[in-house]
MARBA-3410 file (N, C-alpha, C, O; in Angstrom, 1 decimal):
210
-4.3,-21.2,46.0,-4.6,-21.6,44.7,-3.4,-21.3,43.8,-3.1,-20.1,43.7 ~ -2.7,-22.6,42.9,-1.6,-21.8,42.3,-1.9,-21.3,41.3,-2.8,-22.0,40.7 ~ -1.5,-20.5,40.6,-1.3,-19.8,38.9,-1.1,-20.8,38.4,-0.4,-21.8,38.6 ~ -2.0,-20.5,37.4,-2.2,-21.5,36.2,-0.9,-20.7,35.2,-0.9,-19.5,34.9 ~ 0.0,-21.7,34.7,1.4,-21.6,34.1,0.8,-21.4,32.2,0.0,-22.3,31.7
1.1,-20.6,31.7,0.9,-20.3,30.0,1.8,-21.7,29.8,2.7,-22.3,30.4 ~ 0.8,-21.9,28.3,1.7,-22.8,27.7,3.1,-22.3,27.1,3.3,-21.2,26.6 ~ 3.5,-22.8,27.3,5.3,-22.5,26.3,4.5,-22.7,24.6,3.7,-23.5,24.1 ~ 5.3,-21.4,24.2,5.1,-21.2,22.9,6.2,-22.0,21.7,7.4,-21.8,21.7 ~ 5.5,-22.5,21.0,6.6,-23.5,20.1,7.4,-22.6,19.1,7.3,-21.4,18.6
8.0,-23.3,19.1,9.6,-22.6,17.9,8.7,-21.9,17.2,8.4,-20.8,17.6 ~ 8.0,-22.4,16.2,7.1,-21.6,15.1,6.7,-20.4,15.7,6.9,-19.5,14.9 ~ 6.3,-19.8,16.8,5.4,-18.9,17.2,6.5,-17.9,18.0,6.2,-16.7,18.3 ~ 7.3,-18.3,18.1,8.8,-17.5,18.7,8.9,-17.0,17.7,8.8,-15.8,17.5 ~ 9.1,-17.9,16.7,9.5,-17.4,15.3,8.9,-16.4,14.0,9.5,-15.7,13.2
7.6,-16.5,14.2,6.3,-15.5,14.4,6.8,-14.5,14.8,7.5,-13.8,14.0 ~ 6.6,-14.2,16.1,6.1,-13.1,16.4,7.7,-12.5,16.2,7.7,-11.2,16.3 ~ 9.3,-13.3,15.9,10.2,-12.2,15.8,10.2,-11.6,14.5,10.6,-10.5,14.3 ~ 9.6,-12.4,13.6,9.5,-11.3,12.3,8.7,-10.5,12.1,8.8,-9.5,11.4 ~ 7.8,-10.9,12.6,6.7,-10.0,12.9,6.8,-8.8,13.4,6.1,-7.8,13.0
8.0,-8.8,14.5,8.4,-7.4,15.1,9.4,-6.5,14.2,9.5,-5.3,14.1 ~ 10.2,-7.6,13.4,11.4,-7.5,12.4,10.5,-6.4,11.5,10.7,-5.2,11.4 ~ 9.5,-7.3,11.0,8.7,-6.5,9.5,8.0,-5.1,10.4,8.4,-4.0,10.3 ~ 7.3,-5.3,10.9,6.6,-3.6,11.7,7.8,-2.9,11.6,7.9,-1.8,11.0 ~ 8.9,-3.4,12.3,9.9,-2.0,12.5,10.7,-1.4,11.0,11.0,-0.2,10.8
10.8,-2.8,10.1,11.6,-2.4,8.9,10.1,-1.1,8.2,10.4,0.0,7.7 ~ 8.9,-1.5,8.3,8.2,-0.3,7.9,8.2,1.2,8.3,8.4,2.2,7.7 ~ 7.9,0.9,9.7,8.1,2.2,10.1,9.6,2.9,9.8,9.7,3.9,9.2 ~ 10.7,2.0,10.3,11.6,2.7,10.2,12.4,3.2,8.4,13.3,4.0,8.2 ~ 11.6,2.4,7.2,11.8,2.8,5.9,10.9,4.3,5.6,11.1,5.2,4.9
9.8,4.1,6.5,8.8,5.1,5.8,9.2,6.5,6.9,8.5,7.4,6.9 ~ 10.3,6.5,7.7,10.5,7.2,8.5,11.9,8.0,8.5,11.9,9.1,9.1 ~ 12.5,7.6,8.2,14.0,7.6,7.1,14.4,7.5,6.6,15.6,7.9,6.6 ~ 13.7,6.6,5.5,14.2,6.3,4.3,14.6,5.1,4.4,14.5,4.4,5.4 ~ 15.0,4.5,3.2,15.5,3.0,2.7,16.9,3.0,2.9,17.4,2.0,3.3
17.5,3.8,2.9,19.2,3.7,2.7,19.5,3.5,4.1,20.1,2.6,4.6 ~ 19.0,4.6,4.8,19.2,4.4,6.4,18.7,3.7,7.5,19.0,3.9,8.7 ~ 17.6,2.4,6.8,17.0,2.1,7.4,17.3,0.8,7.5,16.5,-0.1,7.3 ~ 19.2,0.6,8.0,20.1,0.0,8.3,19.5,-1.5,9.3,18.6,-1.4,10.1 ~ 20.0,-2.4,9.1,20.2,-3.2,9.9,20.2,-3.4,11.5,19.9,-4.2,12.3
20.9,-2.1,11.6,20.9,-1.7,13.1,20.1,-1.0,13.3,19.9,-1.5,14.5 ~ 19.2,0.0,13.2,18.1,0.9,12.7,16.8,-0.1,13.2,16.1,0.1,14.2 ~ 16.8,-1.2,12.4,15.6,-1.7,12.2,15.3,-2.8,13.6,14.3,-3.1,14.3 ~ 17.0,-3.5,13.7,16.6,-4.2,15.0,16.6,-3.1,16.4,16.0,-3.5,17.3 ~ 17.1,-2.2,16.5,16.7,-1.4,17.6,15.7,-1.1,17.8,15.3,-0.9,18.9
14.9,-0.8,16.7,13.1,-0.3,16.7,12.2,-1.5,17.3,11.2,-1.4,18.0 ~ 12.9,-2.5,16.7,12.1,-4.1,17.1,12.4,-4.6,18.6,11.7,-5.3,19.4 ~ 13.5,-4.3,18.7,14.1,-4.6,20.4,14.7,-6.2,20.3,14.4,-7.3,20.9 ~ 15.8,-6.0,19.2,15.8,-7.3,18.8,17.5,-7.1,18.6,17.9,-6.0,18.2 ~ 18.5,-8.2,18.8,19.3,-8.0,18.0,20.1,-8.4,16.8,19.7,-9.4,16.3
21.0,-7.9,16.4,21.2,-8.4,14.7,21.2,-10.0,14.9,20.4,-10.6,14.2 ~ 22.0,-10.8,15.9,21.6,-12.1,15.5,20.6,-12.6,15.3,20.4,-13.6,14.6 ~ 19.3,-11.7,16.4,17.9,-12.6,16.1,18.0,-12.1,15.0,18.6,-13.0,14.4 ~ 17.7,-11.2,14.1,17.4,-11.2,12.9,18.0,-12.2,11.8,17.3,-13.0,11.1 ~ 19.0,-12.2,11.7,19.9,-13.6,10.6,19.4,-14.4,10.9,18.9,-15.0,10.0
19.2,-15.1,12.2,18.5,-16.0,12.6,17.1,-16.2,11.7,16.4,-17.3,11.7 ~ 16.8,-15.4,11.2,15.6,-15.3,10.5,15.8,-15.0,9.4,15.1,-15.7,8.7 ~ 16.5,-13.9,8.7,17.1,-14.0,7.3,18.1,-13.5,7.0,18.6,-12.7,7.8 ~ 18.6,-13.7,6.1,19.7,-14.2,6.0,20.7,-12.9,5.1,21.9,-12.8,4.9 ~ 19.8,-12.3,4.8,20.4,-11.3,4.6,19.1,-9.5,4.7,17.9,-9.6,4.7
19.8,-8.5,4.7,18.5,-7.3,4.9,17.9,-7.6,3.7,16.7,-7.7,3.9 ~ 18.3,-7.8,2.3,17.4,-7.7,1.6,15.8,-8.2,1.5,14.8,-7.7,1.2 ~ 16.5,-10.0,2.2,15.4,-10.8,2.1,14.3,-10.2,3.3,13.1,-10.5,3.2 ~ 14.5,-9.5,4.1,14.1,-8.8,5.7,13.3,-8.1,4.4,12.2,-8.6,4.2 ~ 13.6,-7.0,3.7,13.0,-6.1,2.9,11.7,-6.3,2.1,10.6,-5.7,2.0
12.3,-7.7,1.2,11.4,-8.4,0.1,10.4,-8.6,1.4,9.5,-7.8,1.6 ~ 10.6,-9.6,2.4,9.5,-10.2,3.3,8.7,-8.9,3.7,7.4,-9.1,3.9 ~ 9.2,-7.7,3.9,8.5,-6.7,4.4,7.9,-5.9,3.4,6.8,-5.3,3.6 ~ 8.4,-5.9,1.9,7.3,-5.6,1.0,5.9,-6.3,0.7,4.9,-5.8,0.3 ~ 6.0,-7.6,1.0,5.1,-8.4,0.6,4.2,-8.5,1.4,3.0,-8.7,0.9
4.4,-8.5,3.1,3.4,-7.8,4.2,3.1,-6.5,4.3,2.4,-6.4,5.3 ~ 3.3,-5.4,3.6,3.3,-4.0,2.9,1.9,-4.1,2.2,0.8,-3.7,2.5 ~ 2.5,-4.8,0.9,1.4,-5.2,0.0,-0.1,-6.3,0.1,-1.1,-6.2,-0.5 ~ 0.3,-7.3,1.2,-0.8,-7.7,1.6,-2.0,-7.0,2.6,-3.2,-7.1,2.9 ~ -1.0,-6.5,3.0,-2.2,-5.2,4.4,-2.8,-4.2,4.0,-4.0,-3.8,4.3
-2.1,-3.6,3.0,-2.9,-3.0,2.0,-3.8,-3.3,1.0,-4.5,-2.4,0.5 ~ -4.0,-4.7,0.5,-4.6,-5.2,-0.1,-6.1,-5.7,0.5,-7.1,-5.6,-0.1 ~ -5.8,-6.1,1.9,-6.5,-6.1,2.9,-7.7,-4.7,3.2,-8.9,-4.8,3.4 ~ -6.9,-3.7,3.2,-7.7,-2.5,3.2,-8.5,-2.0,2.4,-9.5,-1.4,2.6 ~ -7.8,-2.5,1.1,-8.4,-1.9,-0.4,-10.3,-2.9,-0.2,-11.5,-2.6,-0.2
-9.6,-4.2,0.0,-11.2,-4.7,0.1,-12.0,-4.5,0.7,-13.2,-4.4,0.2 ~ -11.7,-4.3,2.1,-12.6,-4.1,2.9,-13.1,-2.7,2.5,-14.2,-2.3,3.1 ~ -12.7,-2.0,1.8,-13.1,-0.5,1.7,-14.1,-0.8,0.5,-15.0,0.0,0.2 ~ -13.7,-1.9,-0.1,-14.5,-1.6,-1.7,-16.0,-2.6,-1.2,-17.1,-2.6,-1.8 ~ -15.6,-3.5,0.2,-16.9,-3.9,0.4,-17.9,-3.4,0.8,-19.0,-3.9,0.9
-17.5,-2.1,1.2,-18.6,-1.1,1.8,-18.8,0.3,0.8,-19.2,1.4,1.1 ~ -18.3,-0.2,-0.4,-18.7,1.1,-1.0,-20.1,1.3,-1.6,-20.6,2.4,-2.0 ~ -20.9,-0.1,-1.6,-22.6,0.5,-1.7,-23.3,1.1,-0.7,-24.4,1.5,-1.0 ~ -22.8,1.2,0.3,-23.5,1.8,1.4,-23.2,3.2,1.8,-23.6,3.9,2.7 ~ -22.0,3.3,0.4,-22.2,5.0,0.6,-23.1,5.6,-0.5,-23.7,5.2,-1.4
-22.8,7.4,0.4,-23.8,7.9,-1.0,-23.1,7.8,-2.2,-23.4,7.0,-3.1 ~ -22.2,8.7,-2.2,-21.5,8.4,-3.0,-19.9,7.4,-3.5,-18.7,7.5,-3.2 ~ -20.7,6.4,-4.2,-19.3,5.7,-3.7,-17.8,6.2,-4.4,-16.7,6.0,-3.8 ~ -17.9,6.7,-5.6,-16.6,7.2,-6.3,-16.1,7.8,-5.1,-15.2,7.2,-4.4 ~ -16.6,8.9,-4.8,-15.9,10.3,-4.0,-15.1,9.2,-2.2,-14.0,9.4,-1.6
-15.9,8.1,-2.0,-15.5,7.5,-0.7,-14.4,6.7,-1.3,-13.4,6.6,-0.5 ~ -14.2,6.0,-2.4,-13.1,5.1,-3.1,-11.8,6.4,-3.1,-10.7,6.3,-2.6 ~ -12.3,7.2,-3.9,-11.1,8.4,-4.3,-10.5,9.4,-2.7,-9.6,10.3,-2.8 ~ -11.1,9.2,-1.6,-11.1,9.7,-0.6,-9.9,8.5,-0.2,-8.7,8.8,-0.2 ~ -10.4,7.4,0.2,-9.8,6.4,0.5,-8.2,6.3,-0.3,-7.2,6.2,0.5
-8.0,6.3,-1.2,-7.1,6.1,-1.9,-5.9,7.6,-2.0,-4.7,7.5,-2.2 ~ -6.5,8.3,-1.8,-5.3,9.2,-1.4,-5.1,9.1,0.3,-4.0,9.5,0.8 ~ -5.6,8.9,0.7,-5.8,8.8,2.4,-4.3,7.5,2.4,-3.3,7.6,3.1 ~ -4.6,6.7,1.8,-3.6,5.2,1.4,-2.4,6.0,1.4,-1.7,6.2,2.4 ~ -2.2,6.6,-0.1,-1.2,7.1,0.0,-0.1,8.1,0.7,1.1,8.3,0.3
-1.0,8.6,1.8,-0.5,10.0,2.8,0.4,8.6,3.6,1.4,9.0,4.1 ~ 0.2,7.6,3.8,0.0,6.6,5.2,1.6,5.9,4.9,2.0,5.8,3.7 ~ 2.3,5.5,6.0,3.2,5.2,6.4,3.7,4.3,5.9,4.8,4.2,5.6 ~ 2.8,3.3,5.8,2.8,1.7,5.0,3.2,2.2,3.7,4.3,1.8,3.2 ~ 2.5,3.1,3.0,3.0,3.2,1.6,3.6,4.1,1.0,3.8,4.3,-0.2
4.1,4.9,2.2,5.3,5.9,2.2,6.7,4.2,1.9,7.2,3.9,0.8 ~ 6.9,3.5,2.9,7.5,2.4,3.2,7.4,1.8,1.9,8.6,1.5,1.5 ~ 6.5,1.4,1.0,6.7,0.5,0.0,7.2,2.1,-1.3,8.1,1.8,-2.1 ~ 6.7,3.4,-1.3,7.4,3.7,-2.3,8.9,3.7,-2.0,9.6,3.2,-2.9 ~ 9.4,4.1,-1.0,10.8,4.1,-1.0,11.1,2.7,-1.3,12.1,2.9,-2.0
10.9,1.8,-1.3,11.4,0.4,-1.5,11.3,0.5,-3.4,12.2,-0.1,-4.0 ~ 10.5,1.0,-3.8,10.1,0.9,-5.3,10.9,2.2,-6.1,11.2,2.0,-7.3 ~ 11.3,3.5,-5.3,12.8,3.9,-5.6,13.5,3.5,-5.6,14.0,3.6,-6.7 ~ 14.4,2.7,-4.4,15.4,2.0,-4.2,15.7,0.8,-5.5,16.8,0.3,-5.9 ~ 14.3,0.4,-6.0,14.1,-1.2,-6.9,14.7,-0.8,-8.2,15.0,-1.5,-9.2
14.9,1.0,-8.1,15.1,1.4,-9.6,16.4,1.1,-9.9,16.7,0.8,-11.0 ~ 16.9,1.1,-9.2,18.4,1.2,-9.6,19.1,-0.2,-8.6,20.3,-0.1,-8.4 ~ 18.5,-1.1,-8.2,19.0,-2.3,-7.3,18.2,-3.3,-8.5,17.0,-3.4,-8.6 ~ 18.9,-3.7,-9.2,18.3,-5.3,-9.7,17.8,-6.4,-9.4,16.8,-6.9,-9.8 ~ 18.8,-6.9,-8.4,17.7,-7.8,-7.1,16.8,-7.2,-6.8,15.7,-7.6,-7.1
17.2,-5.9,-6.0,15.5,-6.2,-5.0,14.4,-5.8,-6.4,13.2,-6.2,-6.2 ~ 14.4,-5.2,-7.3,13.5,-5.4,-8.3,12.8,-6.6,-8.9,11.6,-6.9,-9.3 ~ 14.1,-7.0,-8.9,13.2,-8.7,-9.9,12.9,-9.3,-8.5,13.1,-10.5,-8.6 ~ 12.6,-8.9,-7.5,12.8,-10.2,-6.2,11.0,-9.6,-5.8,10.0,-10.1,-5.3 ~ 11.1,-8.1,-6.4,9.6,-7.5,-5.1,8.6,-7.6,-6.8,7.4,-7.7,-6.7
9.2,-7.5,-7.9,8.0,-7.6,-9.0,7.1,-8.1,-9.3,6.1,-7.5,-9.8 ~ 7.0,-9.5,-9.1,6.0,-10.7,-9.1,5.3,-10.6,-8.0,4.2,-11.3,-7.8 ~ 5.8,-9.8,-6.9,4.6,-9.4,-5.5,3.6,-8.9,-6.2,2.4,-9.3,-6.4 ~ 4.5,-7.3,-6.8,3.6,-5.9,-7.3,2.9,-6.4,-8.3,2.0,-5.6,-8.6 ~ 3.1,-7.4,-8.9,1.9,-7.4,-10.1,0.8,-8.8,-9.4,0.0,-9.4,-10.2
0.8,-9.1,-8.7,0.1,-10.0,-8.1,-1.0,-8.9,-7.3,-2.2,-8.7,-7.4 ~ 0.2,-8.5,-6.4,-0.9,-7.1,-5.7,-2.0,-6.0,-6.7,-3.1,-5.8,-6.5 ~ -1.2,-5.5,-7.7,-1.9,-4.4,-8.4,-3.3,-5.3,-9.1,-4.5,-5.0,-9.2 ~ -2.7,-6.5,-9.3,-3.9,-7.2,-10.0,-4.9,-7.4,-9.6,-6.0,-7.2,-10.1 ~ -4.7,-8.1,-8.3,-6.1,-8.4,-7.4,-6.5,-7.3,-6.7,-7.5,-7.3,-6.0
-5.6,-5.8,-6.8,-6.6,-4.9,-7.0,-7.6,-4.5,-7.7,-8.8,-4.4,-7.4 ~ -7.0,-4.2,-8.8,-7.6,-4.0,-10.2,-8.8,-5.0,-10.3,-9.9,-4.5,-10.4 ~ -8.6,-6.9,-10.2,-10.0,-7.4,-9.5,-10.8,-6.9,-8.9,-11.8,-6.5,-9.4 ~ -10.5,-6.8,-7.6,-11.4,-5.9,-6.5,-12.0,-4.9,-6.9,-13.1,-4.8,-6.3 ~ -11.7,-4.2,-7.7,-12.5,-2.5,-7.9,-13.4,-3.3,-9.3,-14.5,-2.9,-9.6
-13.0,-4.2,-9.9,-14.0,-5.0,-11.1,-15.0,-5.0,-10.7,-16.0,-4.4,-11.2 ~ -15.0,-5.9,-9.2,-16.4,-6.5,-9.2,-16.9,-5.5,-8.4,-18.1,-5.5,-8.6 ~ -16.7,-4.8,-7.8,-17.8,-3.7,-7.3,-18.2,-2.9,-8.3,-18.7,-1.8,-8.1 ~ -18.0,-3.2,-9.2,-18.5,-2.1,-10.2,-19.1,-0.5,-10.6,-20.1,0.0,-11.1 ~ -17.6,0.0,-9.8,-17.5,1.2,-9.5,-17.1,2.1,-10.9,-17.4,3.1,-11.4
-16.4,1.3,-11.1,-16.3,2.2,-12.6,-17.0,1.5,-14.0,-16.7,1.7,-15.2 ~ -17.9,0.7,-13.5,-19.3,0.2,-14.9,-19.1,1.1,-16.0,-18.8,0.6,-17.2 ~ -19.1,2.8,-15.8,-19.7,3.9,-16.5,-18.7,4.2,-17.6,-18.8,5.2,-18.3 ~ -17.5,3.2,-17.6,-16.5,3.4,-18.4,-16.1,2.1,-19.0,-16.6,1.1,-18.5 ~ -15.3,2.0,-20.1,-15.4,1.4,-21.3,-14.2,0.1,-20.5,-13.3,0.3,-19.7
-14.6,-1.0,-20.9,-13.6,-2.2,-19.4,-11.9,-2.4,-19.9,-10.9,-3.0,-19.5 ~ -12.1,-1.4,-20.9,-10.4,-1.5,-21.4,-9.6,-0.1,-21.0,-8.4,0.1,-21.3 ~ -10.6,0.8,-20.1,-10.5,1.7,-19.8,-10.2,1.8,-18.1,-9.6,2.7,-17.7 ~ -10.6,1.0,-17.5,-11.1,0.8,-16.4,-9.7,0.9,-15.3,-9.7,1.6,-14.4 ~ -8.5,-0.2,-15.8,-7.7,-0.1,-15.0,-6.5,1.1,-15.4,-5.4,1.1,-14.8
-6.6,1.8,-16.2,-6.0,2.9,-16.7,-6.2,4.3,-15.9,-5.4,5.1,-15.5 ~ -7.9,4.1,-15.8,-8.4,5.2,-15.0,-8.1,4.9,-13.7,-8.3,5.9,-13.0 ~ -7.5,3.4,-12.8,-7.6,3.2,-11.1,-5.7,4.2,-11.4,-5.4,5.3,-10.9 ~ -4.8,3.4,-12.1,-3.6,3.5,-12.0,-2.8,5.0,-12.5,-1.6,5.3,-12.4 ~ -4.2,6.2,-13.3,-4.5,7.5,-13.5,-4.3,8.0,-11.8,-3.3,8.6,-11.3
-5.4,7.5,-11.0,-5.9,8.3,-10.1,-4.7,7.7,-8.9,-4.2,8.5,-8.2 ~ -4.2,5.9,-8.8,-3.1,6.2,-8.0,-2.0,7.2,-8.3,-1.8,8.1,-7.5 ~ -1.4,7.1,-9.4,-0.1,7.8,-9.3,-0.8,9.6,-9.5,0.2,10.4,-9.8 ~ -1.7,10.1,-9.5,-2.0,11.2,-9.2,-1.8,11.4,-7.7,-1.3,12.4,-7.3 ~ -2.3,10.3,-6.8,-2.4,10.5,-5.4,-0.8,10.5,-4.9,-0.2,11.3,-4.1
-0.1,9.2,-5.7,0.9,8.9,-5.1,1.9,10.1,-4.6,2.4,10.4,-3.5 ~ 1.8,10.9,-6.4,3.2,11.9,-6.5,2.5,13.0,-5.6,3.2,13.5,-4.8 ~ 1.0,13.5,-5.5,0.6,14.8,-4.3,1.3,13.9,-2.7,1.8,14.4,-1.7 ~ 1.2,13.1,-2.7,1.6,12.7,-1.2,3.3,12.9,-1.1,3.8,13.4,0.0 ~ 3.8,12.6,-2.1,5.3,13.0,-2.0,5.4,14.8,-2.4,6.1,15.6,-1.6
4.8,15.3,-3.3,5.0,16.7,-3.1,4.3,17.7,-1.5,4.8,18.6,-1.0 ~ 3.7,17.5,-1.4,2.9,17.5,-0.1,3.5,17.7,1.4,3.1,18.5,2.3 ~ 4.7,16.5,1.5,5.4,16.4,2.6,6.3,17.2,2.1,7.3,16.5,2.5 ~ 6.9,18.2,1.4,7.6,19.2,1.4,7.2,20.6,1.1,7.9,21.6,1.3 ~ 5.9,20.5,0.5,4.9,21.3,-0.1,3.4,21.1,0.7,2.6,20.7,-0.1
3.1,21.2,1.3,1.8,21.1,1.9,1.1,22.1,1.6,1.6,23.2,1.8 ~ -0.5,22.2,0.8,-1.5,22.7,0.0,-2.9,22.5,0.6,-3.9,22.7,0.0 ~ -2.8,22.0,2.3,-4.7,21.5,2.2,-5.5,22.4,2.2,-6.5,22.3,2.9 ~ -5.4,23.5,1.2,-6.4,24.7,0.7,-6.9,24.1,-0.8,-8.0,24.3,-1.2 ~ -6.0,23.3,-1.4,-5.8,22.4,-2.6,-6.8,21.2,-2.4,-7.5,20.9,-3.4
-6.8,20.8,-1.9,-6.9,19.2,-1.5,-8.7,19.1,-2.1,-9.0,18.2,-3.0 ~ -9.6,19.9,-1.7,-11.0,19.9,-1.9,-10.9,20.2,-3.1,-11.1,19.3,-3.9 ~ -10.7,21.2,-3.6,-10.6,21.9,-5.2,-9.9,19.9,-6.2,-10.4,19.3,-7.2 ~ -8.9,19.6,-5.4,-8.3,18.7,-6.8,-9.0,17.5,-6.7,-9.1,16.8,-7.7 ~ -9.9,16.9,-5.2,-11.1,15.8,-5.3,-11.6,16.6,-6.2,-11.1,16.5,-7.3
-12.6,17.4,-6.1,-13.9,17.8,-6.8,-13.5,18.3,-8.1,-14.6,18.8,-8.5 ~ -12.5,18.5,-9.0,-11.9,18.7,-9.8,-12.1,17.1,-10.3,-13.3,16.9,-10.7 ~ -11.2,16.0,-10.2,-11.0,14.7,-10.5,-12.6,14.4,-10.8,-13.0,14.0,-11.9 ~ -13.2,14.7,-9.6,-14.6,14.0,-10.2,-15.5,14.1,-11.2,-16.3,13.3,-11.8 ~ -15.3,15.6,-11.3,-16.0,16.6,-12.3,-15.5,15.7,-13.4,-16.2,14.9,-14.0
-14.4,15.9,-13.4,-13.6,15.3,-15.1,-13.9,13.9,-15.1,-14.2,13.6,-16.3 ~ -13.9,12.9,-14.1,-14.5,11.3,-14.8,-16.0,11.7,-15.1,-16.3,11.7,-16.3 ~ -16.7,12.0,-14.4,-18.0,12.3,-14.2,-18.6,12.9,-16.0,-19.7,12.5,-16.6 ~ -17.4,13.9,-16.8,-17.9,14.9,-17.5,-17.3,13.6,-18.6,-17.6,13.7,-19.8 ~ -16.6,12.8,-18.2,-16.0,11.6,-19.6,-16.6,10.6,-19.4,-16.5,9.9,-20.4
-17.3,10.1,-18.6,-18.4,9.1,-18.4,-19.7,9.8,-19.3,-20.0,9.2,-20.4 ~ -20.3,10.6,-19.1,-21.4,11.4,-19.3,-21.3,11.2,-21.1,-22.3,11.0,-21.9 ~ -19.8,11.2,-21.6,-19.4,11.7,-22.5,-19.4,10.1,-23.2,-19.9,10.0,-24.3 ~ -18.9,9.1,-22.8,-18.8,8.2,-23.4,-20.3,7.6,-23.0,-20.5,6.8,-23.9 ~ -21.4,7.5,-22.3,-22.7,6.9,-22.7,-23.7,7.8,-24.0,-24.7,7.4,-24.7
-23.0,9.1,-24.0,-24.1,9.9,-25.2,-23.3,8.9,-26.6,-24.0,8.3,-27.4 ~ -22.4,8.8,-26.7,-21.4,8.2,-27.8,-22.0,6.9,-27.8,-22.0,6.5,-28.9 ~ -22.4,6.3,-27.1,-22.7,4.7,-27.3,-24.6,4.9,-27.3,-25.2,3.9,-27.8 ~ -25.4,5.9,-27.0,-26.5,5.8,-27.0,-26.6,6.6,-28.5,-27.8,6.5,-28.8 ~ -25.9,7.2,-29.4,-25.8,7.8,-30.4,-25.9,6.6,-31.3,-25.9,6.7,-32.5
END
């Protein structure tokens, strides 16, 4: 009986799966060394690929970068929902969102996009090239957490102030953290955080029931 022969995979799907391997390695290897060193050569050795496959595919690292922020930001975006779809089925859902969300930021993926969002400070391309990602992404997060209406208990002008409070609270412990590590801290500053929405929620329904 002979082996049944796989189809041959079409240009598109060669093509697929090399950026595919391009973008995984440009992550790990940004969120693992940094952006500056996370060279051209760096990135196709991680992928098992070499520099020509890559040009072959773009045309320069930056655009390799942009393409890898924007699959950065969609996987994460990815996550955010699925996490906010199951937040009625916890007990508590603040503490599983706020759990979640620094958990995000400890993680590799977004180790990988902050160094890219350092590097944007002082690169003008890749800034104006990855911005219209980041406010596309932050937005349909900021959607996302609307409609689950996790933060109802606060005022709606208030609402994405308090998600973009609690990221960059997580963001900057994740970066102090990997040089400073505290997990004697970590319980104390959840239950700290919640206390304080908890005690300004509390605070803004007596003011409106007044």
């Amino acid at each position: 009986m002979s082996e049944v022969s796989r189809p041959r995979r079409t240009q598109q799907e060669r093509r697929a799966t090399t950026v595919a391997k391009l973008v995984d390695a440009t992550i790990a290897a940004i969120g693992e060394v940094g952006y500056q060193r996370a060279t051209v050569q760096e990135i196709c050795g991680r992928a098992g690929l070499s520099a020509g496959a890559m040009f072959r595919q773009f045309d320069t690292r930056l655009d390799l970068i942009v393409r890898t922020a924007q699959e950065a930001f969609s996987r994460q975006l990815d996550a955010y929902r699925a996490t906010m779809e199951h937040l009625g089925a916890q007990e508590n859902a603040l503490d599983a969102a706020l759990r979640f969300l620094r958990a995000a930021q400890s993680s590799n993926l977004i180790h990988a996009l902050r160094e890219i969002f350092l590097a944007a400070r002082s690169d003008t391309e890749l800034r104006e090239r990855i911005a219209p990602i980041a406010e596309g992404y932050y937005g349909d997060i900021v959607a996302t957490l609307n409609r689950t209406g996790l933060l109802d208990d606060f005022p709606a002008e208030l609402r994405e102030p308090i998600f973009f409070m609690m990221l960059h609270l997580f963001s900057g412990e994740a970066v102090v953290r990997g040089v400073y590590p505290r997990p004697d801290l970590d319980v104390a500053i959840l239950g700290l955080v919640e206390d304080m929405l908890a005690t300004y929620a509390a605070r803004v329904r007596t003011a409106a029931e007044s």
